[in-house]
C-alpha positions as semicolon CSV with decimal commas, in nm:
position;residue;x (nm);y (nm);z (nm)
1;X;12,629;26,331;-9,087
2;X;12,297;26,257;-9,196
3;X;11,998;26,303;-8,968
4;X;11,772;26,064;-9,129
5;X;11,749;25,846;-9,427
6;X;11,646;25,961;-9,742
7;X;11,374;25,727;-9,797
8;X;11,108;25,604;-9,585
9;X;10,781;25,501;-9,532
10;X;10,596;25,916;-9,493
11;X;10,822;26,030;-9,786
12;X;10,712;25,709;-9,991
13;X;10,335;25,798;-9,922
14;X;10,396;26,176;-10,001
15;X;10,567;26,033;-10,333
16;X;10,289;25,838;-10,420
17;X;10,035;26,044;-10,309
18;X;10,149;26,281;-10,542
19;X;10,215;26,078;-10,841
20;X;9,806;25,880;-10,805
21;X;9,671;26,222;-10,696
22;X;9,829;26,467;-10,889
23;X;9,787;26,290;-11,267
24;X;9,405;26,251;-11,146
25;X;9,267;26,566;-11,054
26;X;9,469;26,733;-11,349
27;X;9,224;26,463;-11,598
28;X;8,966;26,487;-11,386
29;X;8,941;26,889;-11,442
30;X;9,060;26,885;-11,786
31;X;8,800;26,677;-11,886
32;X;8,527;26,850;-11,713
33;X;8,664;27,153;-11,921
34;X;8,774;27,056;-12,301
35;X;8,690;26,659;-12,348
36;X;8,326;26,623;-12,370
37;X;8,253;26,823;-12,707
38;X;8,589;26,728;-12,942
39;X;8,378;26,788;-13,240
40;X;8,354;27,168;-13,177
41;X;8,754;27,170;-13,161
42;X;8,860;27,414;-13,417
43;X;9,020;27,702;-13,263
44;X;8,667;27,975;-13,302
45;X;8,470;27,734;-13,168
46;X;8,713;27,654;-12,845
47;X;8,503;27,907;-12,621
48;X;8,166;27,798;-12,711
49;X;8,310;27,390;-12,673
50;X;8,471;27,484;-12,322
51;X;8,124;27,667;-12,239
52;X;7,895;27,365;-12,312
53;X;8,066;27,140;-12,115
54;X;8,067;27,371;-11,838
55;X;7,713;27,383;-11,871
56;X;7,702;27,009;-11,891
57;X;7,935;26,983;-11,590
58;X;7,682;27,228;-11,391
59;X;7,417;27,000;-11,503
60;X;7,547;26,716;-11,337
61;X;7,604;26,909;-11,013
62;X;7,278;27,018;-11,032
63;X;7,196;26,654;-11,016
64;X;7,309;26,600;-10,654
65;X;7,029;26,857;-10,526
66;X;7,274;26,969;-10,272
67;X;7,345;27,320;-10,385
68;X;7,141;27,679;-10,463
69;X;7,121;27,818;-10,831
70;X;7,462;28,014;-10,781
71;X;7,627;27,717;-10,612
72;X;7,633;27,495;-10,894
73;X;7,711;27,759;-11,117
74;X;8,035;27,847;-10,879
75;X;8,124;27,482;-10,855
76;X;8,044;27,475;-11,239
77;X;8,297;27,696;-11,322
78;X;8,538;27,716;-11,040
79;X;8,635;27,354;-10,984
80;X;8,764;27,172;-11,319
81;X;9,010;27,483;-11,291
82;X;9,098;27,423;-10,941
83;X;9,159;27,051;-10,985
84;X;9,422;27,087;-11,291
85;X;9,576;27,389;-11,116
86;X;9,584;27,166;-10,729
87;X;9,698;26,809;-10,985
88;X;9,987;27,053;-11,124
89;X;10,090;27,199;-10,792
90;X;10,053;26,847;-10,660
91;X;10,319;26,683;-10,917
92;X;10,576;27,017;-10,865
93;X;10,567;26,911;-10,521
94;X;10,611;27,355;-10,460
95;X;10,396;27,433;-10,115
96;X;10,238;27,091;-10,020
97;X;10,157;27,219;-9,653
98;X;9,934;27,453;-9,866
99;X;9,804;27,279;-10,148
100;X;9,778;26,929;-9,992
101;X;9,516;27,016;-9,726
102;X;9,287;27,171;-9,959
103;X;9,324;26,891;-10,177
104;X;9,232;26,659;-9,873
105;X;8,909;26,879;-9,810
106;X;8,764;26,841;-10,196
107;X;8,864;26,484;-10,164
108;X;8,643;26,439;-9,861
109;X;8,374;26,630;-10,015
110;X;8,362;26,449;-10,321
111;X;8,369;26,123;-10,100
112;X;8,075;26,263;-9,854
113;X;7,836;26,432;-10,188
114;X;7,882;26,017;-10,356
115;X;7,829;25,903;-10,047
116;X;7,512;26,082;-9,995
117;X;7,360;26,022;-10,329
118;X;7,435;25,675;-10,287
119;X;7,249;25,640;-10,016
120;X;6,967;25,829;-10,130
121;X;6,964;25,625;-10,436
122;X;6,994;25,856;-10,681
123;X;7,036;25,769;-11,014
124;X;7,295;26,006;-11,155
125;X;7,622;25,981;-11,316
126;X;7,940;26,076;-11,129
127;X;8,050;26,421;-11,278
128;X;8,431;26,310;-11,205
129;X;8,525;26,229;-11,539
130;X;8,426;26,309;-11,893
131;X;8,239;25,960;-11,908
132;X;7,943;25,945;-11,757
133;X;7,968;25,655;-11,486
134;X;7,678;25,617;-11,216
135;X;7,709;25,639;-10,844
136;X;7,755;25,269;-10,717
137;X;7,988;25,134;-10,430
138;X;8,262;25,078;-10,674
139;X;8,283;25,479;-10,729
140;X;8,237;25,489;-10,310
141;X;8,513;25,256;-10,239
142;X;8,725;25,467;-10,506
143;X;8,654;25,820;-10,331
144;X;8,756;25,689;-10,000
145;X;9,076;25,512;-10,106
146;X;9,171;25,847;-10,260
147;X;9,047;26,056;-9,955
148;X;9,263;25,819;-9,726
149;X;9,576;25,854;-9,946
150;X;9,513;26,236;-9,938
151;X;9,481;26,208;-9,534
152;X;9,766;26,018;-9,486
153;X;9,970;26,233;-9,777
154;X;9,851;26,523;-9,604
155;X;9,936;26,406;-9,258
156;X;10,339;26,313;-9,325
157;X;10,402;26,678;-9,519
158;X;10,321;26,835;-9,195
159;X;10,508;26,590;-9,016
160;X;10,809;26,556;-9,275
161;X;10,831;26,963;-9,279
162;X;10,929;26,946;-8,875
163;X;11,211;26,722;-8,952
164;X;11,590;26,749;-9,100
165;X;11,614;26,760;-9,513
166;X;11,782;26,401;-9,548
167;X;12,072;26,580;-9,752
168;X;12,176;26,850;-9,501
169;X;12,496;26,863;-9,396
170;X;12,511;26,853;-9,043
171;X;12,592;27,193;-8,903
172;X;12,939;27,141;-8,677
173;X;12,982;27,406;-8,407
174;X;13,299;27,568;-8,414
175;X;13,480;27,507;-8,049
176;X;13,665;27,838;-7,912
């Protein structure tokens, strides 16, 4: 006997969590990393293209004022890699109680270091995306719909991993 249905409304917001999520951060670090510079594309010229637009990517984290020297260059380098490898892990759906959280915690960074440089009116671009798109409440608005899908996603794998799989059989009990 089944101990609860197959579908509903936390695994539907896990699902699509992962499917919005997911896709995103695996663009959104891939194109920090290899889109910027396609004209430097043949294969000798891959580490000097992915290099330059790490250096442009540390640029624009530079931008926000917010971190030391070493900082941005961390962040620089660290974090296009960490999104595509969190997007990938994400869509495999392998380990969410581990991979979601942290997920949730860049999400509400990047929410809280737009939010701040929107209210100091700074007049930088984004850094999310290969295209350079400035800091304005439609990026805001954006941040925090994807933090609150990341909360929520978050929130039902730690409540989902408590219950039943749907599929289980029910385990009967032998009577003596």
């Amino acid at each position: 006997m089944m101990e609860s249905s197959p579908i509903n409304f936390r695994r539907a917001i896990i699902w699509i969590g992962r499917l919005i999520l997911g896709p995103i951060f695996i663009y959104a670090g891939y194109s920090k990393a290899f889109l910027p510079n396609t004209h430097f594309w043949p294969w000798f010229f891959l580490k000097f293209s992915v290099a330059t637009n790490i250096a442009n990517f540390a640029f624009q984290v530079d931008a926000f004022q917010m971190l030391p020297p070493w900082g941005v260059q961390f962040v620089a380098h660290a974090l296009p890699f960490t999104e595509i490898f969190l997007g990938v892990m994400l869509l495999i759906g392998w380990r969410l109680r581990i991979w979601a959280p942290i997920l949730t915690i860049i999400m509400i960074g990047f929410t809280f270091v737009v939010l701040r440089a929107y209210l100091l009116h700074m007049n930088i671009n984004c850094g999310c995306f290969a295209t350079p798109e400035p800091i304005g409440l439609k990026k805001i608005l954006e941040d925090t719909a994807m933090s609150i899908l990341a909360i929520l996603m978050t929130w039902f794998v730690f409540i989902e991993a408590r219950q039943p799989h749907p599929w289980s059989a029910a385990q009967e009990v032998p009577s003596a």
